[in-house]
C-alpha positions in Angstrom: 50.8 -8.8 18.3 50.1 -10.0 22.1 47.6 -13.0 22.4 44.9 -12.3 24.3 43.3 -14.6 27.2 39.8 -13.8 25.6 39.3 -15.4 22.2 37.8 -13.1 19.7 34.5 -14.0 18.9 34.6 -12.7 15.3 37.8 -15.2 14.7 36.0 -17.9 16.1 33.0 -16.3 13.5 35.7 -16.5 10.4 37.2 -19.7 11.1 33.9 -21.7 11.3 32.8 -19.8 7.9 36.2 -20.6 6.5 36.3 -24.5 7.3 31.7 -24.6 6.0 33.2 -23.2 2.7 36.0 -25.3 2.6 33.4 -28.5 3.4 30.8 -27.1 1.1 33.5 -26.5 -2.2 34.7 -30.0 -2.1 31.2 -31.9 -1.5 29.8 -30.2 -4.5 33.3 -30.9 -6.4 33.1 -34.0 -5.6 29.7 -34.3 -6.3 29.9 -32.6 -9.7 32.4 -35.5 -11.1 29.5 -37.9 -10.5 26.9 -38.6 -13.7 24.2 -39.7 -11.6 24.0 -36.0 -9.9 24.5 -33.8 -13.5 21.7 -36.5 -14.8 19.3 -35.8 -11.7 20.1 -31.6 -12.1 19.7 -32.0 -16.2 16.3 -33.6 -15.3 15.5 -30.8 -12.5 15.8 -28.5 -14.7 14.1 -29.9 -17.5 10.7 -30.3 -15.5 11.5 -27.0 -13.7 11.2 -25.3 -17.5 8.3 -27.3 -18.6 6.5 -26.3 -15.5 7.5 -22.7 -16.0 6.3 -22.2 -19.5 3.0 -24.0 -18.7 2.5 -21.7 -16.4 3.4 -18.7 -18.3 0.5 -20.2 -21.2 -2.0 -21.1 -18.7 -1.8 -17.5 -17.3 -2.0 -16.5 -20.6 -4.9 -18.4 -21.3 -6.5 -16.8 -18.3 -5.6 -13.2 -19.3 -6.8 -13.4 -22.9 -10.5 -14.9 -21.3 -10.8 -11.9 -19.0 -9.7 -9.4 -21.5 -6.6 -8.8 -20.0 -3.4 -7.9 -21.7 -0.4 -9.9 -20.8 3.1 -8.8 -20.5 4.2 -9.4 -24.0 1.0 -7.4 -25.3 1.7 -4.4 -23.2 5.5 -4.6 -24.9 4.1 -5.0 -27.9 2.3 -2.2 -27.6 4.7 0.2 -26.1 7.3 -0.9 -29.2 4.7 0.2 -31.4 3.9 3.6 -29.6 8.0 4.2 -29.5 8.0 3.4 -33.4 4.9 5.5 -34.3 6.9 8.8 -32.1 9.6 8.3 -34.2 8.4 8.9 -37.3 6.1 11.3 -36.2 9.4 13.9 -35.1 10.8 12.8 -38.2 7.9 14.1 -40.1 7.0 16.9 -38.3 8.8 20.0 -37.4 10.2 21.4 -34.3 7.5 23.5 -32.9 8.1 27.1 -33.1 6.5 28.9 -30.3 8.6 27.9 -27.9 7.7 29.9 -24.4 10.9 31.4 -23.4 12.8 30.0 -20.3 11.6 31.4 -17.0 14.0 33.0 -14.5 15.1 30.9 -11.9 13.0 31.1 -8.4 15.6 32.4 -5.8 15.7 35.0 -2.8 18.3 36.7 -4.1 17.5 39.3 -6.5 18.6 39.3 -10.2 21.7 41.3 -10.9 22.1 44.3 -13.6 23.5 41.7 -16.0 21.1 39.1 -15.6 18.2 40.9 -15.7 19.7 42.8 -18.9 19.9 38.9 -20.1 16.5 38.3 -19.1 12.9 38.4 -21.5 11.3 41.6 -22.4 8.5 40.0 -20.1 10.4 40.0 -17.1 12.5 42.9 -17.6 9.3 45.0 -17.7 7.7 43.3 -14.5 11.5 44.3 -12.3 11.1 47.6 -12.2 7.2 47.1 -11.1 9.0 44.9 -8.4 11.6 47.2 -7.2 9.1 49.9 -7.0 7.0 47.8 -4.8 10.3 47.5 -2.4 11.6 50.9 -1.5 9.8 52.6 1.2 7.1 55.2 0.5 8.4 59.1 1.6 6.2 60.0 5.0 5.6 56.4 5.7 6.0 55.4 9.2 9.3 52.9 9.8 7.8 49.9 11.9 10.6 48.9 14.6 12.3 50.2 17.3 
């Protein structure tokens, strides 16, 4: 590896990250050890939660006055739905007139097995179709 007369920029870029992390890790170690900090976050924290679930009630408060559901009710509500579907398809049975499954949309045409395969439906609407694509006798070509 030769050294080059221009220093890299994106060294320069790592080694000033490098030495901030370094810095960083060993204030908030340091820091850490000390009970006057955990006391001060313990108490941050403490007021931060307090503020959060007064919050949360007076929105609550304000949503119930306007006739608003909140969050919870909404949850509530969709746990219920889920429950009720439940045992609704454990009481009643599988429906039985099931339309059959169409024929995929494609440009290619369907080939002798899979139209055999196919519903009564479609296998009397191909022949319709293929009728529709040959050429009429006497008809004028277009073209060339």
């Amino acid at each position: 590896m030769s050294t080059s007369l221009i220093p890299d920029p994106l060294q320069m870029w790592r080694d000033a990250v490098t030495k901030l992390e370094s810095s960083v890790n060993s204030l908030v170690t340091g820091s850490m050890e000390s009970q006057e900090v955990m006391r001060s976050l313990h108490q941050f924290r403490s007021v931060s939660l307090g503020m959060e679930q007064a919050f949360e009630k007076a929105i609550g408060n304000y949503l119930s006055k306007v006739n608003l559901p909140s969050r919870k009710d909404i949850a509530d509500l969709a746990a219920t739905l889920q429950r009720i579907e439940d045992k609704l398809d454990r009481v009643l049975p599988a429906p039985a007139d099931v339309p059959p499954p169409r024929p995929p949309r494609t440009r290619r045409p369907p080939t002798q097995s899979s139209a055999a395969a196919q519903s009564p439906t479609a296998a009397a609407v191909a022949p319709k179709h293929a009728q529709l694509a040959q050429p009429r006798r006497g008809a004028k070509r277009s073209g060339g």
